[in-house]
SEMAR-508447 format. One record per atom (N, C-alpha, C): y, x, z. Coordinates in steps of 0.001 Angstrom, whole numbers, padded with zeros to 6 digits, always signed. Atoms other than C-alpha are relative to their C-alpha. Example, Ala and Ser with C-alpha at 12.3 -4.5 7.8 and 13.67 -1.06 7.14 Angstrom:
BEGIN
-001190+000890+000000 -004500+012300+007800 +001200+000900+000000 -001190-000820-000060 -001060+013670+007140 +001090-000770+000730 
//
This chain:
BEGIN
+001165-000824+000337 +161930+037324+201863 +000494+001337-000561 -001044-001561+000797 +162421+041207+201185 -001096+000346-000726 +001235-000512+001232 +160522+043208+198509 -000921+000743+001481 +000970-000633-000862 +158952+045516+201543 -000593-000951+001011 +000554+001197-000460 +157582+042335+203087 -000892-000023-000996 +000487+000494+001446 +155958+041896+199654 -000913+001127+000387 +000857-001622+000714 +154662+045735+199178 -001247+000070+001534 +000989+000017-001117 +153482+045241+203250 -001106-000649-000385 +000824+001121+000028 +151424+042007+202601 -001142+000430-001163 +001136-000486+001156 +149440+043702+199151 -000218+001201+001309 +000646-001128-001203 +148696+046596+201816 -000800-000412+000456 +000802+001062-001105 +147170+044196+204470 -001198-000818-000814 +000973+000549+000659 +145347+042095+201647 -000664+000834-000475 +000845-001237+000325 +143900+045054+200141 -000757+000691+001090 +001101-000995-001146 +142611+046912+202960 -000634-000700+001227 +000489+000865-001138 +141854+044003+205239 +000013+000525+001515 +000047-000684-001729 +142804+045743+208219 +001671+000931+000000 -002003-001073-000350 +146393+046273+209637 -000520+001183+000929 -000637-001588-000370 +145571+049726+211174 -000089+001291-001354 -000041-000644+001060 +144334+050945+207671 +001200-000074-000621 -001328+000493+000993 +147414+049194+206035 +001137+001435+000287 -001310-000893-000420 +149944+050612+208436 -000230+001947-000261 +000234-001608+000196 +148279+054148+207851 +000658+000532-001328 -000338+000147+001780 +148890+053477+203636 +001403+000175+000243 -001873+000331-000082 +152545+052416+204657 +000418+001328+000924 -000711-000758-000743 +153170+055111+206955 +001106-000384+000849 -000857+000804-001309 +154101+052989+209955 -001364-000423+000917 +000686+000643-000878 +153068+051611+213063 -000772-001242-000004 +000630+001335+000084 +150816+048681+213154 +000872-000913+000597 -000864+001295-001015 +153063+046588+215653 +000998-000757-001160 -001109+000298+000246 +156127+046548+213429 -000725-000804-001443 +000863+000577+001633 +153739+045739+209856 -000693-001181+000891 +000576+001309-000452 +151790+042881+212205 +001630-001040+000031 -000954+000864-000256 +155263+041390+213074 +000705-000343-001484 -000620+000540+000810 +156680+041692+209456 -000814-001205-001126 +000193+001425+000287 +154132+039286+208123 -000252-000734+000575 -000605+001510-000595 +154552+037078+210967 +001063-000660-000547 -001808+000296+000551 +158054+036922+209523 +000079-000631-001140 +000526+000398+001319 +156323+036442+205774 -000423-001459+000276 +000643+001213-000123 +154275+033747+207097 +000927-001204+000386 -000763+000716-000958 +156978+031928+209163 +001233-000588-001635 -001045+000358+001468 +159369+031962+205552 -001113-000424-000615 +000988+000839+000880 +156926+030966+203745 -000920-001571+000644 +000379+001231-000610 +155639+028129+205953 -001096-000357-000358 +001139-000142+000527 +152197+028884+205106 -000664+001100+000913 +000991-000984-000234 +149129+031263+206656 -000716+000822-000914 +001193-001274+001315 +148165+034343+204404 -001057+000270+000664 +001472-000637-000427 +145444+035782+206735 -000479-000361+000914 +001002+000837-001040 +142831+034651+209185 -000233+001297+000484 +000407-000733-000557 +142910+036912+212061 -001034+000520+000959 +001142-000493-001557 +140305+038242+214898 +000592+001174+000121 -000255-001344-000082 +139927+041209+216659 -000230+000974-001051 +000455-000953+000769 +137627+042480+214260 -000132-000707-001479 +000165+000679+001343 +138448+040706+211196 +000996-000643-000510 -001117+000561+000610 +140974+040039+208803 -000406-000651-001610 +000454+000511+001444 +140492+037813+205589 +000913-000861-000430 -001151+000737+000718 +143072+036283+203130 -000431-001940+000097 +000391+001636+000110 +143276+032305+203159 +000423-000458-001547 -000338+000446+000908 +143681+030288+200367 +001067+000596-000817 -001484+000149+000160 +146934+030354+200079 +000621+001538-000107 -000836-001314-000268 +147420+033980+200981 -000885+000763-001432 +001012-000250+001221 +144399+034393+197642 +001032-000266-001104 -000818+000215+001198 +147123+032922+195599 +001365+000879+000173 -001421-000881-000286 +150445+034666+197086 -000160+001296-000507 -000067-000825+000337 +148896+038064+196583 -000411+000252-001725 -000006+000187+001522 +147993+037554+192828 +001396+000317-000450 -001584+000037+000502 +151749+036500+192192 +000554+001079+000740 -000734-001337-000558 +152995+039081+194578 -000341+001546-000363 +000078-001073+001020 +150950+041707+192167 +000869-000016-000923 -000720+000529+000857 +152596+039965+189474 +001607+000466-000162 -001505-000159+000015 +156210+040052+190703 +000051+001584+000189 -000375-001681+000115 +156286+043845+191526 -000508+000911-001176 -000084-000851+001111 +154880+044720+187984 +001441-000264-000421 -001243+000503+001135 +157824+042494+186461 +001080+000612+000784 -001631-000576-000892 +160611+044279+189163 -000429+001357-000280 -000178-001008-000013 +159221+047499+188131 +000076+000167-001784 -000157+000109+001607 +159573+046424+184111 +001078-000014-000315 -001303-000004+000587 +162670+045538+185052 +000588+000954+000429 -000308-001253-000243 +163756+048750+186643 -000059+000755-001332 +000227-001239+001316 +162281+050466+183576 +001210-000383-001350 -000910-000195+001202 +164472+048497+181073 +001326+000024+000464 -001413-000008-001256 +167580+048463+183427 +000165+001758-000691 +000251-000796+000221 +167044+052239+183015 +000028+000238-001495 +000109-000910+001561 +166255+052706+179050 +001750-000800-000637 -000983+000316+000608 +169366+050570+178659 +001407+000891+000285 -001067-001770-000205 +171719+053170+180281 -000330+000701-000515 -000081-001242+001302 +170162+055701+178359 +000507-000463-001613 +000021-000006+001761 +170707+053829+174929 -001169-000288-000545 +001287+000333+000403 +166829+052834+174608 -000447-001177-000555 +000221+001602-000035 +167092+049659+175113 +001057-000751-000024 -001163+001126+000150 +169298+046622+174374 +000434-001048-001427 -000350+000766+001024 +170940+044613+171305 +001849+000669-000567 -000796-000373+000566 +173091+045916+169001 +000721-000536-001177 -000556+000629+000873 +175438+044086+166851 +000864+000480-001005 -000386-000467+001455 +176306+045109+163287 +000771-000727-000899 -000075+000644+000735 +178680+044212+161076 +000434+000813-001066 +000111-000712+000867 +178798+045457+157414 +000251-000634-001412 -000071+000155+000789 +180282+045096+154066 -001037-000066-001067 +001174+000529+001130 +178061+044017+151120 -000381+001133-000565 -000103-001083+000678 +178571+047219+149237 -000938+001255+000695 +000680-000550-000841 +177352+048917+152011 -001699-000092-000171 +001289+000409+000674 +173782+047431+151495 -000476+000716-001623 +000737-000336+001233 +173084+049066+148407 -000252+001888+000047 +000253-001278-000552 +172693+052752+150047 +000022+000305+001712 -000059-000894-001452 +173920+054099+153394 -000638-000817+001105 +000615+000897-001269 +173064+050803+155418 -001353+000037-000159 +001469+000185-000197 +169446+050649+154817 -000325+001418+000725 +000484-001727-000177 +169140+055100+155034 +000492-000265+001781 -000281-000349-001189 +171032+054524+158508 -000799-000826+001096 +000717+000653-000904 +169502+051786+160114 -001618+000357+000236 +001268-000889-000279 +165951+053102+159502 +000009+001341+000637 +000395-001386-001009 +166676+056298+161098 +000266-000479+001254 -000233+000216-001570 +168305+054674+164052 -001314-001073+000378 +001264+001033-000429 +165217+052035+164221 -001170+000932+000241 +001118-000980-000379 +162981+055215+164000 +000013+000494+001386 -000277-000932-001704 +164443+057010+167356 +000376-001025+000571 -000201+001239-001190 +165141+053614+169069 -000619-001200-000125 +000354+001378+000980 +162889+050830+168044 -000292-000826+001034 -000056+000984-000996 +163134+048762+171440 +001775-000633-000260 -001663+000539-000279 +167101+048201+170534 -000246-001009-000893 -000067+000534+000860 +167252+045261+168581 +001638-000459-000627 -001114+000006+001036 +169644+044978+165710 +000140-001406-000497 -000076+001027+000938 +171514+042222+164308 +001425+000116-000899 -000903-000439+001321 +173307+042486+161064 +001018-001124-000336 -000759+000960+000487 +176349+040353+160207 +000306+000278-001295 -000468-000481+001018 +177406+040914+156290 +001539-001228+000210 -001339+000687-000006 +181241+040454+156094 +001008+000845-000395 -001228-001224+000464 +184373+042138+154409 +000737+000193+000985 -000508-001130-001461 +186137+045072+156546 +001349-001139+000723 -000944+000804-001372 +189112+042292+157432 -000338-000901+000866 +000762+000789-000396 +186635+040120+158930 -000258+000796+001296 +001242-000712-001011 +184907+042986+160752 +001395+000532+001195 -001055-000618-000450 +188296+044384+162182 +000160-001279+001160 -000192+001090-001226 +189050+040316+163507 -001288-000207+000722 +001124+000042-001105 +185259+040574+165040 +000217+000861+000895 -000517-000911-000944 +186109+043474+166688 +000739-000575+001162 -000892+000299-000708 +189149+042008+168163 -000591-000782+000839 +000721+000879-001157 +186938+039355+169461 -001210+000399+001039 +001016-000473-000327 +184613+041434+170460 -001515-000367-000316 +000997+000857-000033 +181830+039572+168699 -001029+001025-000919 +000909-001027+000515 +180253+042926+166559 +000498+001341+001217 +000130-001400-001090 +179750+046838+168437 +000112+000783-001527 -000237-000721+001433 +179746+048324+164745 -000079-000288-001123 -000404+000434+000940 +180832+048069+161990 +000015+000942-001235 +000009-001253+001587 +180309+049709+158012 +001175-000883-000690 -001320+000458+000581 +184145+049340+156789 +000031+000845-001156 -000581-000845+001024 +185626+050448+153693 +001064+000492+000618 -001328-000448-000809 +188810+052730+154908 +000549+000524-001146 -000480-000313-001368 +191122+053862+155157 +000489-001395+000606 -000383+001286-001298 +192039+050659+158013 +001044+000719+001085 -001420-000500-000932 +195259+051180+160171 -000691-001105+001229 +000636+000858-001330 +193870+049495+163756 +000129+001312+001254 +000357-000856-001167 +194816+051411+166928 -000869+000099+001030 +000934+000377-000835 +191978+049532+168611 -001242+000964-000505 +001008-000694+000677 +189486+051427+166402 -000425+001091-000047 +000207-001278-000014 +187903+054629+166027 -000919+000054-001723 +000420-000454+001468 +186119+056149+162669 -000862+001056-000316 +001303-001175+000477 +183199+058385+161433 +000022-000318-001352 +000630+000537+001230 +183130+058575+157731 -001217+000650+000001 +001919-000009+000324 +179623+058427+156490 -000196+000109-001193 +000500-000130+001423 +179998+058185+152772 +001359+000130-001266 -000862+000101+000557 +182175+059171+149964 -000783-000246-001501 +000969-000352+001282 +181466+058053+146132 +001398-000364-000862 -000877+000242+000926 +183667+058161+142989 -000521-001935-000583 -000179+001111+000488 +183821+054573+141184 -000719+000187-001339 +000276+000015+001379 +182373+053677+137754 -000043-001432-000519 +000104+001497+001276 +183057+050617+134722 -000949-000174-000315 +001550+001281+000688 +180510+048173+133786 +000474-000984-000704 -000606+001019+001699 +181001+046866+130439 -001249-001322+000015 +001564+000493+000541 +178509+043972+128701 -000752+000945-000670 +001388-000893+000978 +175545+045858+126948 +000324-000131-001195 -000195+000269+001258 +176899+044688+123982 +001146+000338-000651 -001030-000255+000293 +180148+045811+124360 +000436+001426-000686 -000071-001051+000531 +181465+048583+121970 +000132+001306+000622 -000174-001295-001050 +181930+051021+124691 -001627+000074+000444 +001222-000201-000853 +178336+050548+126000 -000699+000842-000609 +000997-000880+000511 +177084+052781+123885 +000452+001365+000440 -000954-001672-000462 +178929+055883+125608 -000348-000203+001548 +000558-000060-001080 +178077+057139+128747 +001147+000223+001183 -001047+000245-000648 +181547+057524+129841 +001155-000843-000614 -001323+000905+000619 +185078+056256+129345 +001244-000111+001327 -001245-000177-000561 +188449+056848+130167 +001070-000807+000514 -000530+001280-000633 +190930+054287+132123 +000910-000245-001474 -001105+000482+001116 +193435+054319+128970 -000954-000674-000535 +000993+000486+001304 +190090+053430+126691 -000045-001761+000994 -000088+001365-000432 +190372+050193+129213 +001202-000906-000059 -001100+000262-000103 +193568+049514+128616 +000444-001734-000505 -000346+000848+000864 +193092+046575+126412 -001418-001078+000657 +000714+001570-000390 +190236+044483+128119 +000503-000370+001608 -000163+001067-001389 +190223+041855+131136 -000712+000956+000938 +000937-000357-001250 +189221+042683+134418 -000326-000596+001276 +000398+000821-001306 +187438+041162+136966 -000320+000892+001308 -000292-000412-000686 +188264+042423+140046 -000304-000802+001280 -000030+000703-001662 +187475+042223+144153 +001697+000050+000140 -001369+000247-000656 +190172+040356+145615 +000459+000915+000982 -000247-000542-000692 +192652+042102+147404 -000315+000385+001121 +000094+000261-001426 +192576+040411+150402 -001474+000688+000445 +001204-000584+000135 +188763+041960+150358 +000312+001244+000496 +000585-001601-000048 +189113+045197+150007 +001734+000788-000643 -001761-000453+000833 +193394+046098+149750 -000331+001633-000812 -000292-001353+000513 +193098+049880+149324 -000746+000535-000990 +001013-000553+001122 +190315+050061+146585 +000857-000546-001300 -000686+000720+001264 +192207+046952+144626 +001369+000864+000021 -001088-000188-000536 +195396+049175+145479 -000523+001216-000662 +000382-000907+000827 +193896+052302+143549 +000017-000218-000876 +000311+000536+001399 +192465+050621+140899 +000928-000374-001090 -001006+000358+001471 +195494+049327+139351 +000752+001413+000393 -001104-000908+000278 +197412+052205+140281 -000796+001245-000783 +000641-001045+001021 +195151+054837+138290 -000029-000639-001018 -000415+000781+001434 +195941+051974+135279 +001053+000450-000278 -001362-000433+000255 +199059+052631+136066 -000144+001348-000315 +000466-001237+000856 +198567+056400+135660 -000159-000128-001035 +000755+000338+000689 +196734+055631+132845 +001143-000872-001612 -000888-000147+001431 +200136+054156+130841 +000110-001729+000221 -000065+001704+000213 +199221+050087+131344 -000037-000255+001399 +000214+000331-000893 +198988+047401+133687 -001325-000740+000054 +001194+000617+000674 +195438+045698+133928 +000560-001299+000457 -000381+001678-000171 +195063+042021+133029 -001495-000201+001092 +001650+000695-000377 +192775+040324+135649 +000032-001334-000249 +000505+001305+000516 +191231+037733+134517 -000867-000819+001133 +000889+000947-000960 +189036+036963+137420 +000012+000906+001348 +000419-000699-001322 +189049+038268+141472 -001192-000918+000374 +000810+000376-000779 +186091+037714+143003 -000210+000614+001692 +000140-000352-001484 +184919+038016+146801 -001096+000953+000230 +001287-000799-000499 +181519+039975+146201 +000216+001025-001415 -000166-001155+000682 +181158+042956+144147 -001391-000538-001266 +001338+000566+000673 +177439+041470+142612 +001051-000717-000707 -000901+001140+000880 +179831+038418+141597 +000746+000552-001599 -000487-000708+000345 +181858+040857+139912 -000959+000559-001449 +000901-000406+000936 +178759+042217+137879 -000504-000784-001067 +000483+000901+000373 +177539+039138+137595 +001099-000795-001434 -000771+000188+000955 +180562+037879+135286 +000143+001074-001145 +000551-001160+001145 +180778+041016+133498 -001214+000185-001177 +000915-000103+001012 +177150+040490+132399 +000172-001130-001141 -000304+001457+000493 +178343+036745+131447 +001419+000297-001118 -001411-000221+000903 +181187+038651+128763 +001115-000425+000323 -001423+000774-000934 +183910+037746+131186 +001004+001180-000129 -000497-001201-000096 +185174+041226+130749 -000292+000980+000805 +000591-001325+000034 +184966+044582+131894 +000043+000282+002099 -000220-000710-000897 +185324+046161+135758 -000567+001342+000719 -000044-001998-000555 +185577+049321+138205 -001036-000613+001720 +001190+000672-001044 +182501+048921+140943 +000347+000951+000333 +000626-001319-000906 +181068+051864+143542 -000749+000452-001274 +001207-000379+000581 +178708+053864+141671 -001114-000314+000809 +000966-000028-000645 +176263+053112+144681 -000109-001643-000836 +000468+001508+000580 +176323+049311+142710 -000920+000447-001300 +000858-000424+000877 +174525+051173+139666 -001212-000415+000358 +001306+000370-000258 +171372+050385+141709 -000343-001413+000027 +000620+001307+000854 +171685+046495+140780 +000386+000185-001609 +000354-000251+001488 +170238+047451+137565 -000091-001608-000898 +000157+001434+000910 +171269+044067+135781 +000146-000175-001612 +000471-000693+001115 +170017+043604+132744 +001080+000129-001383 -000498+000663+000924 +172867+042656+130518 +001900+001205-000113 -001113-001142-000127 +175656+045602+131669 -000779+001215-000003 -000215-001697-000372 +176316+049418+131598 +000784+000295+000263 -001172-000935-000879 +177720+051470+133879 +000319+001280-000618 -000203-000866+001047 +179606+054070+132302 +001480+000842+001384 -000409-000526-001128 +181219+057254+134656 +001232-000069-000643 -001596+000149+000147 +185048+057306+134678 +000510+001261-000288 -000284-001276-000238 +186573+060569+133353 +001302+000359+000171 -001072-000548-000215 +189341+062731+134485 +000138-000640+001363 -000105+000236-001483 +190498+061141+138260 -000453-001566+000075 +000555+000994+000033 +188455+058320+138637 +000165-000796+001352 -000562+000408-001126 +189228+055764+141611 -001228+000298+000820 +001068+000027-001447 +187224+056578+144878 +000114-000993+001129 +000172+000553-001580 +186228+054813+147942 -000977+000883+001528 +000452-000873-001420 +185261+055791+151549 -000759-001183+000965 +001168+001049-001328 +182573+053975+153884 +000230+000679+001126 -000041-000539-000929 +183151+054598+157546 -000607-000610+000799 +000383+001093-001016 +181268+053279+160527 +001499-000469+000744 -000826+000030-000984 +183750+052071+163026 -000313-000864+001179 +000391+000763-001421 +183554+050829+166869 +001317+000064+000819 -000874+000097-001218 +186113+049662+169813 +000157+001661+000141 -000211-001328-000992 +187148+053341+171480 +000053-000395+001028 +000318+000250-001332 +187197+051325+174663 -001870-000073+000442 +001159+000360-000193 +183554+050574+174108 -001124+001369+000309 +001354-001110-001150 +181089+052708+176549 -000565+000172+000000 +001859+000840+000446 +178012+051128+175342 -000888+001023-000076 +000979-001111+000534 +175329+053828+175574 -000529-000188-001544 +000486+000301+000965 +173932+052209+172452 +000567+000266-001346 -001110-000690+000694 +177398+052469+170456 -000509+001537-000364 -000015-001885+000695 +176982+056438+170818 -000837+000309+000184 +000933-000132+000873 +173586+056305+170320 -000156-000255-001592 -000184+000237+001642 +174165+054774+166746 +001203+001190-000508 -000612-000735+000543 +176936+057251+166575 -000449+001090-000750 +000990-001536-000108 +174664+060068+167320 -000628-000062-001252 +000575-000322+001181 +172333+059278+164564 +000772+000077-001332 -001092-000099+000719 +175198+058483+162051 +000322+001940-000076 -001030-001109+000044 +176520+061952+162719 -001277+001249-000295 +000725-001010+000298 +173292+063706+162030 -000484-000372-001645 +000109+000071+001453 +172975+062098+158503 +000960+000783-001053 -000889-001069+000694 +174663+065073+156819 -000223-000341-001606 +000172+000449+001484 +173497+063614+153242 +000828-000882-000664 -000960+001018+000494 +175802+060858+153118 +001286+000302+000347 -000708-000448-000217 +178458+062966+154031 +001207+000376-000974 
//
């Protein structure tokens, strides 16, 4: 069965008359009478009841042209998303994104890209950047919100966000009453710290601006989430060095207090395959690269 077998036969049922049809089609009547002989003969069924002067659908040919409306909306739906998916309109886009991330740039970015594309659907994995690096490899995310800098020749990089760091004491703690505080003034409490393996080049600052700073810090506790992290802190576990974008879990029992003189920084970057082609990829790039605020 071909589609112009199909598009003939709604012709013929509609206008009840193959010389009108073939006029619509812009063909001869002979060759449009013979191609739904051809319909009828595959199908092993009678669509129309002929005469000289009279053509009328049968049963059967009452139900074929229904579904044969049917199927050429859904082959021209699927043309259309066939189409928005080469442009980048359409499709599924797989995200994967550090925790930290979530408390600014990921929400500001995904709403703009859900604004200018809201047929793509998104799905979010939360997972630390060495995670997102071995998804990559597997190919099982398209982007990714890493902390960097990341050494990966498979990779490519857009930063998106830079923020200095800041300590979060308990509320109760003699420093909390100051709005800053200096790494030496930490010199002497615990610290609960993201594990390396997490996040190397932040934990890989952090003590080395201690070091600067004259000491070595004691940790008392690594954790895997940065909340966790807060979360002990509020529990008098001792002191640590967050994002400042974590200031916005306002919990009730710490203060964040800014770091003065060279305070440790971090860097958020998207990152994606460089083999990857994906219209969708550099559509998310695209909007990424027009968010000049998180820059």
């Amino acid at each position: 069965m071909e589609l112009r077998q199909i598009e003939y036969f709604i012709a013929v049922a509609e206008e009840l008359h193959f010389g009108r049809a073939a006029k619509r089609l812009q063909m001869t009547q002979p060759p449009l009478s013979q191609q739904i002989i051809q319909l009828e003969k595959e199908l092993g069924v009678l669509l129309l009841e002929r005469s000289k002067r009279h053509v009328e659908l049968t049963e059967a040919g009452k139900v074929f042209l229904q579904e044969a409306r049917y199927a050429l909306v859904q082959l021209e739906q699927a043309k259309s998303a066939a189409i928005r998916a080469h442009m980048g309109l359409e499709g599924r886009l797989v995200l994967g994104f550090v925790g930290s991330a979530s408390y600014d740039i990921l929400p500001v970015v995904v709403r703009a890209f859900q604004e200018q594309y809201p047929h793509v659907d998104m799905v979010l994995h939360e997972m630390p950047t060495p995670m997102q690096i071995e998804a990559f490899h597997r190919k099982d995310i398209d982007i990714g919100f890493v902390r960097t800098p990341v050494d990966d020749h498979l990779l490519s990089f857009l930063s998106v966000h830079q923020e200095l760091c800041v300590a979060v004491v308990p509320k109760l703690h003699p420093l909390g009453q100051h709005t800053s505080v200096s790494m030496e003034e930490l010199s002497a409490e615990q610290f609960i710290l993201l594990e390396r393996a997490i996040w190397p080049s932040w934990h890989d600052d952090i003590v080395a601006k201690c070091h600067q700073a004259g000491f070595s810090p004691i940790i008392r506790q690594s954790v895997k989430e940065i909340q966790t992290a807060i979360s002990l802190v509020a529990a008098g576990l001792g002191v640590s060095i967050v994002p400042s974008s974590a200031s916005n879990l306002h919990a009730r029992d710490v203060v964040y207090l800014d770091i003065a003189g060279d305070a440790p920084r971090i860097d958020m970057s998207i990152a994606w395959r460089t083999d990857n082609i994906s219209p969708l990829v550099q559509q998310f790039i695209g909007v990424v690269a027009q968010l000049d605020a998180y820059k």
